[in-house]
C-alpha positions as CSV (number, residue, x, y, z in Angstrom):
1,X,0.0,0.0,0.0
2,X,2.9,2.2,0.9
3,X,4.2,2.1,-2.7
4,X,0.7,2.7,-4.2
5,X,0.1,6.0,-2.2
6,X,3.4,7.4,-3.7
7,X,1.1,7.4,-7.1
8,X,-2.0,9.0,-4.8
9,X,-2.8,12.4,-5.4
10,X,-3.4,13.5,-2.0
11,X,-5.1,16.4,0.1
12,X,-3.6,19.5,0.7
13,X,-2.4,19.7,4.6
14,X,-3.6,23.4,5.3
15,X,-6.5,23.1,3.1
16,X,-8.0,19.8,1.9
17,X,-9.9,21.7,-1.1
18,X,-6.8,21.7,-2.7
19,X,-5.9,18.1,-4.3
20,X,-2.3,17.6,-4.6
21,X,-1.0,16.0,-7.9
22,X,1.0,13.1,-7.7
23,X,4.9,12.9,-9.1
24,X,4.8,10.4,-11.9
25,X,7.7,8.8,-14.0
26,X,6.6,8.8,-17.7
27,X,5.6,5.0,-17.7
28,X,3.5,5.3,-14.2
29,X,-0.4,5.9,-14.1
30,X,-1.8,8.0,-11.7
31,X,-3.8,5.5,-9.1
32,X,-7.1,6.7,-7.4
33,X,-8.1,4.6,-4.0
34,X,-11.8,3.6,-4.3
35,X,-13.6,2.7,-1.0
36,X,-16.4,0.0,-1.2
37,X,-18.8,-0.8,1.7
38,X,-22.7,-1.8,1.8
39,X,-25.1,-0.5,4.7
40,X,-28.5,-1.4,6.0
41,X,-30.8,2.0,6.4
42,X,-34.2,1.1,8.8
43,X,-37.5,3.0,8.7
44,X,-37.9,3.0,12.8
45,X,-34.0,3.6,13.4
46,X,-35.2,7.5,14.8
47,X,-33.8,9.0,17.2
48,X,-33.1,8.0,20.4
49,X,-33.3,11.3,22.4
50,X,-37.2,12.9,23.2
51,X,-38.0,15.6,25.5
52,X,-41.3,13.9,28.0
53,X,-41.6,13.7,31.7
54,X,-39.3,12.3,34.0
55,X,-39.2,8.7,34.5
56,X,-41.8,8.0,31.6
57,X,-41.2,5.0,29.3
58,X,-40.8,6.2,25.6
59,X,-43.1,4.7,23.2
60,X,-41.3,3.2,20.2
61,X,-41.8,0.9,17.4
62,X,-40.6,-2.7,18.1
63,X,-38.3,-3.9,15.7
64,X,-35.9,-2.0,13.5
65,X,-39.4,-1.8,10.8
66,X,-38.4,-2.2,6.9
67,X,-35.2,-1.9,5.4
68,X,-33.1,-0.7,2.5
69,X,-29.8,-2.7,1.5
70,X,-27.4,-0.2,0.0
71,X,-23.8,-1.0,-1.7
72,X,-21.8,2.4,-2.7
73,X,-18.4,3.2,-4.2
74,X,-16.6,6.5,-2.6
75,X,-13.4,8.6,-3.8
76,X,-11.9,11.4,-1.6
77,X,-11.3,13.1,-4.9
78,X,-15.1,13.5,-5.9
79,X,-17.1,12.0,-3.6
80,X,-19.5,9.4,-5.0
81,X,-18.3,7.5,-7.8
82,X,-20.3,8.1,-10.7
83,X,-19.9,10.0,-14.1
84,X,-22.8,12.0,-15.5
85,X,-26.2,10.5,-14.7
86,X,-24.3,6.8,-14.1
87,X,-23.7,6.1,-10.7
88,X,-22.3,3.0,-8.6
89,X,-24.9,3.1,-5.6
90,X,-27.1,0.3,-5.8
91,X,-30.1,0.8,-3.8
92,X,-32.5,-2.7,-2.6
93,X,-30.5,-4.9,-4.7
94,X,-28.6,-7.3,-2.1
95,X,-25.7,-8.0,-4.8
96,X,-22.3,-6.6,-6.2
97,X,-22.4,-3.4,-8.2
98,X,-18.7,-4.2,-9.2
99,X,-19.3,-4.3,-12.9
100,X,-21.0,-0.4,-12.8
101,X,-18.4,0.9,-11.1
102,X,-15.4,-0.3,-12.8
103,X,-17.1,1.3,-16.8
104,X,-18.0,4.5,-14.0
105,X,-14.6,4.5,-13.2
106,X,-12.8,4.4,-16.7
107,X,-15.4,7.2,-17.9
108,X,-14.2,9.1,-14.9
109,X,-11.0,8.7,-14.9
110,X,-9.9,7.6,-18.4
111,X,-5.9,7.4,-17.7
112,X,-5.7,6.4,-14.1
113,X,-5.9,2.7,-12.2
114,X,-8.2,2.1,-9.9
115,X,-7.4,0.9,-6.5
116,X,-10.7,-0.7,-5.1
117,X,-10.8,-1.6,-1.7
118,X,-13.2,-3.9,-0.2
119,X,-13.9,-5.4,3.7
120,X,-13.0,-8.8,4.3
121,X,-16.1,-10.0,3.9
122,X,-16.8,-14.0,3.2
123,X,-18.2,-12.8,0.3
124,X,-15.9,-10.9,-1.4
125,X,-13.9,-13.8,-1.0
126,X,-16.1,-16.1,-3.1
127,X,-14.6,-17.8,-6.3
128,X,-16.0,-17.8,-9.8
129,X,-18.4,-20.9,-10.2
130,X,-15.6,-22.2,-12.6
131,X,-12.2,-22.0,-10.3
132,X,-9.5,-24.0,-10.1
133,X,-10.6,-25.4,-6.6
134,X,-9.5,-28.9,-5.7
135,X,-12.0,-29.6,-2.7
136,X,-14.6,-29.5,-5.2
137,X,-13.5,-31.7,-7.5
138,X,-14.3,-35.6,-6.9
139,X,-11.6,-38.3,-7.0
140,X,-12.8,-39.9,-9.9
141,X,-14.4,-38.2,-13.6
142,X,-18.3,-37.0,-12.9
143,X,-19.9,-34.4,-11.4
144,X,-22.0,-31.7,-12.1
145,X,-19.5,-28.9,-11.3
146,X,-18.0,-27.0,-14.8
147,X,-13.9,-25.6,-14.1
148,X,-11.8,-23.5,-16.4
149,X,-8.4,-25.3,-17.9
150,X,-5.6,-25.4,-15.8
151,X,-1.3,-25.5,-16.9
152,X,1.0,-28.3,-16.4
153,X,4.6,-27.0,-14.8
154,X,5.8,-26.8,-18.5
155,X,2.9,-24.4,-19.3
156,X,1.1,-26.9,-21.3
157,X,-2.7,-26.4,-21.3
158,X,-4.8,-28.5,-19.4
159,X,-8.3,-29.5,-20.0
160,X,-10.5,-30.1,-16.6
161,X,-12.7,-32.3,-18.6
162,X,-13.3,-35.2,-20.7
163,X,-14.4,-35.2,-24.1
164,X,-18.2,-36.2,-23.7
165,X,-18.1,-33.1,-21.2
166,X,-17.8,-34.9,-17.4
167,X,-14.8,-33.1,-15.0
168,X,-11.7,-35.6,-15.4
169,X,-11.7,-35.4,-11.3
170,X,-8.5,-34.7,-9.3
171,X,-7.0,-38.3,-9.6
172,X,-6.8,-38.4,-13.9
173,X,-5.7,-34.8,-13.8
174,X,-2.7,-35.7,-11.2
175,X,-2.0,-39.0,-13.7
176,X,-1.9,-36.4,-16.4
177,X,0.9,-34.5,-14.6
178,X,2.9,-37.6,-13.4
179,X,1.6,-36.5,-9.8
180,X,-0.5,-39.6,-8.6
181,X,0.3,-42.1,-6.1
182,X,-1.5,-45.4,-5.3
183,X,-3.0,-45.7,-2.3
184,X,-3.8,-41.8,-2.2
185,X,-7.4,-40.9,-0.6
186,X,-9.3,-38.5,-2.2
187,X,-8.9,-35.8,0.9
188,X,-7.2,-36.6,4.3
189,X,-8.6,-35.5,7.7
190,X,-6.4,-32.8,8.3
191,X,-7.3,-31.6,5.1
192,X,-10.9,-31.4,5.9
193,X,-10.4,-28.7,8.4
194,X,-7.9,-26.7,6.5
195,X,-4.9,-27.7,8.9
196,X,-2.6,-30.3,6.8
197,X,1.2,-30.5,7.9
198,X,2.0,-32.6,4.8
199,X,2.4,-31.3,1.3
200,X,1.5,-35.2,-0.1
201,X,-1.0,-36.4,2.7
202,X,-4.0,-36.8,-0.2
203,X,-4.9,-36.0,-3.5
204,X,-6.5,-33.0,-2.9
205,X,-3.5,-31.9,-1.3
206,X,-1.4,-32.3,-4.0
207,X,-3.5,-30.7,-6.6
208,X,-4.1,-27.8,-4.3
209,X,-0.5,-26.4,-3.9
210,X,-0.4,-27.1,-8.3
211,X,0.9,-23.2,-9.3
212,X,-2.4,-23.0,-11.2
213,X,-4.9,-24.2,-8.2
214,X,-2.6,-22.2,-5.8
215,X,-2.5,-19.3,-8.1
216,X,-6.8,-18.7,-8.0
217,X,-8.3,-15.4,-7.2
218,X,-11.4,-14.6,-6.1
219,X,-14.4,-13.4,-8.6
220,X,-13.6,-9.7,-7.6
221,X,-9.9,-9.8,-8.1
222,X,-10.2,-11.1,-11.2
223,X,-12.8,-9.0,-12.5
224,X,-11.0,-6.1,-11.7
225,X,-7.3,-7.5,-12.8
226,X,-8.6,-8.7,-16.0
227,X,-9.8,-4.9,-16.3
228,X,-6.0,-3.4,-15.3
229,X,-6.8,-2.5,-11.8
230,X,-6.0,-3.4,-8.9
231,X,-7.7,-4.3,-5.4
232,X,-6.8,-4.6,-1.7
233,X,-8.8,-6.1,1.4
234,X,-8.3,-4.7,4.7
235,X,-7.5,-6.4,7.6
236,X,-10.9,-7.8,9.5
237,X,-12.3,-5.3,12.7
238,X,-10.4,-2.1,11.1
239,X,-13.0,-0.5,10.3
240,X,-11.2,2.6,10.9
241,X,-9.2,2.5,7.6
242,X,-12.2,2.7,5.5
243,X,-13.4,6.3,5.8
244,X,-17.2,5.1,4.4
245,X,-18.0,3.6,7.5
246,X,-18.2,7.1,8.9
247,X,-20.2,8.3,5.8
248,X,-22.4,6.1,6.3
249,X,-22.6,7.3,10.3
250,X,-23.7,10.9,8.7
251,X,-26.2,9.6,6.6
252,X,-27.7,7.6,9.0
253,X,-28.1,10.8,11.5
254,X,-29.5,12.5,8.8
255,X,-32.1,9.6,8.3
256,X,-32.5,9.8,12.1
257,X,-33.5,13.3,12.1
258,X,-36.1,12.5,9.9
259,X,-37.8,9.9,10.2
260,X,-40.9,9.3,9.9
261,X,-41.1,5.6,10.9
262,X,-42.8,4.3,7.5
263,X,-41.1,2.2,4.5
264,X,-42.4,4.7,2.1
265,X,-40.5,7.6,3.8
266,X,-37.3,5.4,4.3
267,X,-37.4,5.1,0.0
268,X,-37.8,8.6,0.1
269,X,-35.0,10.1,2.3
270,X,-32.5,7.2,1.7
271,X,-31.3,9.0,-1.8
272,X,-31.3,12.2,-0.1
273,X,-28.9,11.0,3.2
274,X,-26.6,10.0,1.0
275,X,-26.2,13.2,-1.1
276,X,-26.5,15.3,2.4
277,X,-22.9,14.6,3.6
278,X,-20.7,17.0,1.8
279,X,-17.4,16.4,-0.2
280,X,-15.1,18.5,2.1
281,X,-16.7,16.2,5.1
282,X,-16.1,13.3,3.3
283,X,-12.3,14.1,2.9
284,X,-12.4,14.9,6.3
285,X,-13.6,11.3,6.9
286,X,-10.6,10.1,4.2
287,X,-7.9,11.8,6.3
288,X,-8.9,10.5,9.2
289,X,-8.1,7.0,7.9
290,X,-5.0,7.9,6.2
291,X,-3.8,8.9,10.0
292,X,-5.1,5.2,11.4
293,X,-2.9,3.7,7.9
294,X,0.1,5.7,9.5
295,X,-0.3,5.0,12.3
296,X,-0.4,1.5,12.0
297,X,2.7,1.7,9.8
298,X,4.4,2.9,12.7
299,X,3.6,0.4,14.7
300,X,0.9,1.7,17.1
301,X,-1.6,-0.4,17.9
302,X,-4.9,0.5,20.0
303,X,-5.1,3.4,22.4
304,X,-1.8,4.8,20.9
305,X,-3.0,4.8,17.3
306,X,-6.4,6.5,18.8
307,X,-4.2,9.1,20.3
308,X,-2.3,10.1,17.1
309,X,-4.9,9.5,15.0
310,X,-6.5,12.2,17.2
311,X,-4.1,14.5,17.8
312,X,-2.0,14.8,14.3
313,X,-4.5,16.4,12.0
314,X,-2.4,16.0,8.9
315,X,-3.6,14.5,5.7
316,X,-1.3,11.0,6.4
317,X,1.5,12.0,8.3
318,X,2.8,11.5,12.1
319,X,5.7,12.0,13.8
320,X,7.6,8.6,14.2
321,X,8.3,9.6,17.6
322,X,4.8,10.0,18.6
323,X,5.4,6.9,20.9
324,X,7.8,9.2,22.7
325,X,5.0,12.6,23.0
């Protein structure tokens, strides 16, 4: 990451209006970091606070009520990503707006890489329905799974399935690479739960640690490699490097300050929340992380990283004495 933000523009210290251009050789691209969350916005999530007598017992819906499923794309150069009436925001649709935002992106931005990052999320993990996986492969040729072709060590292409159509199954394709013992069990029981201490306890083993079953990405990476991008995951429980999380704190006071407890209102307002929290907040928000990425950098962990994150105000610089201060 440290060698990416070198190829950042960046905000201005004194005044984060002004974007700072980046320093690029003639064969470097200019890289833009793109933050991806989703959210879950409730018609009864109100607010919390009423005026009413003393000791008397609020009366509020039960439940959380209704709710909208949002998935948005944010820049600190220009807010939301989107490029004239195209946008990456996806409201009530549950799935990945992934292939919007990346055509968004290219309109937007026509000679600059994308840097997308994304939670660690089990889903952003998933694989293609096609990948190179060898737990779901059987031992022997059948199934109803489809997989891409794989490469021998000398390169050579390698079909996954027979000619009538049927997977070859893991123990054909290790015969095929002069990999197959006798005797080998289709997966061992260490295997099973992901803990194997041997490199040749089973077949699926072996055809795991092939270059080209080891070297499998998950559907997003390869979506937006294929595309000339690039993509990072952050670490799980930080969200405090991904400055949307406290976007999507604003919008949700906004939606909390006007409420009116009904689904219809909730479709209403949502669009509004999100266009009510202003760029220059937003890079607030953005610098704020940058200081939690230093910090960690550093080496600060916990209350010390909440204590230079808080006290340096900088756009993604502090002191490397700060232990010291």
């Amino acid at each position: 990451m440290e060698a990416l933000e070198k190829l950042m523009p960046k905000l201005m210290d004194e005044d984060i209006t002004v974007i700072i251009k980046p320093q690029l050789n003639p064969n470097k691209k200019k890289h833009i970091l793109v933050m991806h969350d989703e959210s879950v916005f409730y018609a009864n999530d109100g607010k919390k606070t009423y005026w009413g007598p003393k000791d008397h017992a609020p009366l509020n819906k039960k439940g959380n009520g209704l709710s909208l499923h949002i998935s948005d794309f944010l820049t600190e150069i220009d807010s939301h990503l989107k490029f004239e009436d195209e946008e990456t925001c996806v409201i009530m649709k549950p799935g990945n707006n992934l292939e919007k935002a990346i055509p968004i992106f290219e309109q937007k931005y026509p000679d600059s890489i994308g840097v997308f990052a994304f939670d660690n999320a089990t889903s952003h993990a998933a694989y293609a329905p096609n990948a190179l996986i060898a737990h779901h492969m059987n031992l022997n040729p059948g199934g109803k799974k489809k997989f891409k072709d794989g490469f021998k060590s000398d390169g050579e292409i390698q079909s996954m399935h027979l000619s009538d159509g049927r997977p070859k199954g893991i123990k054909l394709v290790l015969e095929e690479r002069g990999l197959w013992k006798k005797g080998l069990k289709r997966i061992c029981s260490e295997c099973k739960i992901h803990l194997p201490t041997k490199n040749d306890c089973c077949a699926v083993r072996i055809l795991s640690l092939q270059l080209d079953f080891a070297a499998q990405k998950p559907l997003i990476q390869e979506i937006i490699e294929d595309r000339g991008h690039k993509v990072i995951f952050y670490p799980k429980f930080h969200c405090g490097l991904n400055f949307i999380e406290q976007f999507w704190g604003a919008a949700k006071q906004f939606m909390r300050n006007n409420c009116d407890y009904t689904f219809k209102g909730l479709e209403k307002m949502v669009p509004d929340a999100l266009n009510s929290v202003p760029l220059i907040q937003i890079r607030k928000y953005a610098r704020r992380s940058w200081r939690f990425m230093d910090a960690y950098k550093k080496g600060l962990k916990g209350i010390e990283a909440l204590y230079a994150v808080k006290k340096y105000k900088s756009h993604r610089r502090i002191p490397n004495n700060v232990i010291n201060v």
